[in-house]
N, C-alpha and C positions, 0 to 999 in steps of 0.2 A: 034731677034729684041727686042730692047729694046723700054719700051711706056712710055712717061714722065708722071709728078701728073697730067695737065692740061689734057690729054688726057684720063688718066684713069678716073680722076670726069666725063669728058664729057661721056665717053661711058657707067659709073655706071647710072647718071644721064638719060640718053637717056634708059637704059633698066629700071630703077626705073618706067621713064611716060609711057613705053610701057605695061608693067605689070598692070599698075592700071586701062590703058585703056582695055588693054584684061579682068580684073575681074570685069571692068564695064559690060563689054558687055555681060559675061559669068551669071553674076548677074540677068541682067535685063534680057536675057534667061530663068534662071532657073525659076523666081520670077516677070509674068507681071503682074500686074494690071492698069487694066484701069483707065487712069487719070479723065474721068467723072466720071465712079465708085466710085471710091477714095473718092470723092470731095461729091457726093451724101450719100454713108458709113455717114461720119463723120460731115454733116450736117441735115440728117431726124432722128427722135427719132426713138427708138424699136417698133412695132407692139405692139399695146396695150397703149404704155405710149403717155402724152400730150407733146407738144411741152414744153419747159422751156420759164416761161413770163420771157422780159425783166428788168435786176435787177435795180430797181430804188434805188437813191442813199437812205444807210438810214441817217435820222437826229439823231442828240441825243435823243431824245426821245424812238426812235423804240432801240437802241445802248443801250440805262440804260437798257432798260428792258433783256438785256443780255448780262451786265455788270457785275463785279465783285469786290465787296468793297476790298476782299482779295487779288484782284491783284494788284488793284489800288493803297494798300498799299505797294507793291513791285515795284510797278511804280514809288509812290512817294516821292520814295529814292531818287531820284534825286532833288529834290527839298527842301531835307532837311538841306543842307549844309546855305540855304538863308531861309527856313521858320521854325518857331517852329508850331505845332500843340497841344499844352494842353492848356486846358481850363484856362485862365490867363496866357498863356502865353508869354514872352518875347518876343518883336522885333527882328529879327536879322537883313540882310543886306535885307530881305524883311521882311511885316508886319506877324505877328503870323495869323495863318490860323481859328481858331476855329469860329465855325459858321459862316464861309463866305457864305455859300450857301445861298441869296437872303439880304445877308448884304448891306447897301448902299454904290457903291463905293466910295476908297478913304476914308473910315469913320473909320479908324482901330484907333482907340486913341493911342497918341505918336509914331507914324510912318508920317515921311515926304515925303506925295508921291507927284508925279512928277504933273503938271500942267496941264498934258495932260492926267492925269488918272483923276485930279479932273474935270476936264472939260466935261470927258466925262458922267458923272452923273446916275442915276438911279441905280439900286440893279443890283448885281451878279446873274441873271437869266443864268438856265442852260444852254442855250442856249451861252448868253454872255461869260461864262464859255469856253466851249468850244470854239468859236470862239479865245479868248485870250490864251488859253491852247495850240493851234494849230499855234499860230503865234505871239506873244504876239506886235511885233515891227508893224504888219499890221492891226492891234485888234485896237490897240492906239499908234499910231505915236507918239514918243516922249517918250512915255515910258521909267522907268528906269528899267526895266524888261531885264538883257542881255539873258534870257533863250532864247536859240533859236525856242521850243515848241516840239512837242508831235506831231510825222506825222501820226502815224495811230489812224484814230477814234475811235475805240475799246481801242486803252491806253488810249484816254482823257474821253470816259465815265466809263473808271474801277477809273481814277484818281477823275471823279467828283463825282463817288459814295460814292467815300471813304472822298469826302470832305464834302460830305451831310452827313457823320455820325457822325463827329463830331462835336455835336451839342447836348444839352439838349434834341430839340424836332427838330428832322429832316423835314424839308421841305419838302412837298409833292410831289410825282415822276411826270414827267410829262405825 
């Protein structure tokens, strides 16, 4: 008797679910645990240890202080292609960065920033920093900023470290 392709897949196919049902069942034989157990295991701590408090988010502030100017320098490679960082120096397609940290926005000499950055007024607080770091188009709507931003907070506080260091006399941490 000869068995066509359709009847072979079907019959491989039909012993394939048979087989994974018998090593389900052979599994869960060899290997029971209790699904209250389980669930109890992998939610009370060890005898002895404190439960873990819930992780409140951190701000920048808590973030600098276990930030890293040296990363933030390899962070900020991305950002060099549009800014310069030396002391005098040059505009490019963004303003030159040097002592931006608590500079008043918009105030870069000979950089035309956008309406909506002069608008938005007051100093580059770290705070502000990061906010703009992390979304720049939701920071200041209108923005000519196309960077899309910086999603984890640990890269915008290694990037704000390293921008508070370029500066004569660095800005106080927060």
């Amino acid at each position: 008797m000869k068995f066509s392709f359709p009847q072979m897949f079907g019959a491989a196919l039909i012993i394939t679910l048979w087989l994974i049902w018998v090593g389900n069942i052979i599994g869960n034989a060899l290997v029971h645990v209790d699904e209250v157990e389980a669930a109890r295991i992998t939610a009370e701590p060890k005898e002895g240890a404190s439960a873990p408090a819930p992780a409140a988010p951190a701000g920048i502030a808590d973030l600098m202080a276990l930030a890293s100017a040296e990363a933030g320098t390899k962070q900020f490679k991305k950002c060099k292609a549009c800014h310069t960082t030396n002391k005098g120096g040059k505009n490019r397609v963004g303003p030159n960065l040097w002592d931006v940290v608590g500079r008043t926005k918009a105030a870069q000499s000979g950089f035309r920033f956008s309406d909506a950055l002069k608008g938005k007024g007051g100093a580059w607080t770290y705070d502000d920093l990061d906010r703009y770091l992390a979304k720049p188009k939701d920071f200041v709507p209108g923005t000519k900023m196309s960077f899309a931003g910086l999603k984890k907070a640990a890269d915008r506080a290694d990037v704000i470290l390293y921008l508070r260091s370029l500066s004569d006399t660095p800005k106080p941490l927060p």
